[in-house]
Steps between C-alpha positions, in 0.01 A plus 500: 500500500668822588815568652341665761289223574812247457723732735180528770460083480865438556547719786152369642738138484769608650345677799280129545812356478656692709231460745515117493833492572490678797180323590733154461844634664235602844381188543782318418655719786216432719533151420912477623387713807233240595741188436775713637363440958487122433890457443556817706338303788841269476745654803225636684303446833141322349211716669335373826144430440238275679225312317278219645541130353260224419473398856384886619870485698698818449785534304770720550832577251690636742446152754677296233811664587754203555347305232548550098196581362298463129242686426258439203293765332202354294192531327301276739195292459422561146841423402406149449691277462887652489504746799296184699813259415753781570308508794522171608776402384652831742336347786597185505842499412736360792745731377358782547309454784689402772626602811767786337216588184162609501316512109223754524210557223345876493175474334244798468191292538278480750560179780117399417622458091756239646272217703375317136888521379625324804263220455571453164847545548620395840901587448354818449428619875797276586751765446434883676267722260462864579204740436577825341133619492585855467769454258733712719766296575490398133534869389755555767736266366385629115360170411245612291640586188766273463509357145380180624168638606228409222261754735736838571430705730242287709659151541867361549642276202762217635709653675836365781646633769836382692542645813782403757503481873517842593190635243756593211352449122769264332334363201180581271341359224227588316354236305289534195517136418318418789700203559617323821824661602594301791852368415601870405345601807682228772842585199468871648459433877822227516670857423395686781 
């Protein structure tokens, strides 16, 4: 091989090299800026929104003020079976559901997806399930590319909100585990 053709190879490697690292440092900066809102949330007033539950009554953010608040982000129906128990186990917990706490789930589905999974899982439409159709409350609050979402971009992973009586963010968790959080959860509001 030539020198020439040595020298032109080598410098073709560094420039792809080059390029690959900037390639990685952007969307590893993209990455912090999209985890970055979910912790920045902490401190600040959660957005008002109003979505319709499972029993077509209207529900409003801004009407819970008074009461603490949790709000669930998930991937719905075909999230079978964690976000179902997360779900229910939300909904009917005593403990946070009660006259000073109200546990929310914020679904993107549409209601009609929902009548077959209440049947076959009653505890389901126990607890207060919110439809997200247009996925702009979802987006709002930046729940769509979390690192628990296994669908970015178009559906929510497993994702908590704590919010105290007077509509302030005071806890988040986003969890990738998928696992039922409710002792952290009822842990975070005793501190409010």
């Amino acid at each position: 091989m030539s020198k020439k053709l040595v020298l032109i190879l080598v410098a073709l490697g560094l420039v792809m090299f080059g390029a690959a690292s900037l390639v990685k440092s952007g969307s590893e900066e993209k990455f912090v800026k999209k985890a970055q809102p979910l912790d920045s949330m902490v401190g600040q007033p959660a957005p008002d929104f109003s979505l319709q539950n499972q029993r077509g009554e209207t529900f409003k953010l801004s009407n819970m003020r008074g009461k603490k608040t949790v709000l669930f982000f998930n991937e719905g129906i075909m999230c079978y079976p964690a976000c179902w128990n997360q779900m229910a186990a939300l909904g009917t917990d005593g403990q946070l559901n009660n006259s000073d706490v109200l546990s929310a789930s914020i679904v993107v589905d549409p209601v009609e997806h929902w009548g077959k999974a209440f049947q076959q899982m009653p505890d389901l439409a126990k607890g207060t399930v919110l439809f997200d159709t247009n996925k702009a409350i979802s987006e709002q609050y930046g729940m769509l590319t979390l690192e628990s979402s296994m669908h970015r971009g178009s559906m929510p992973g497993h994702t908590y909100l704590v919010i105290d009586q007077e509509g302030v963010v005071r806890y988040v968790l986003d969890d990738p585990k998928m696992s039922i959080q409710n002792p952290t959860l009822i842990s975070e509001l005793k501190k409010i």
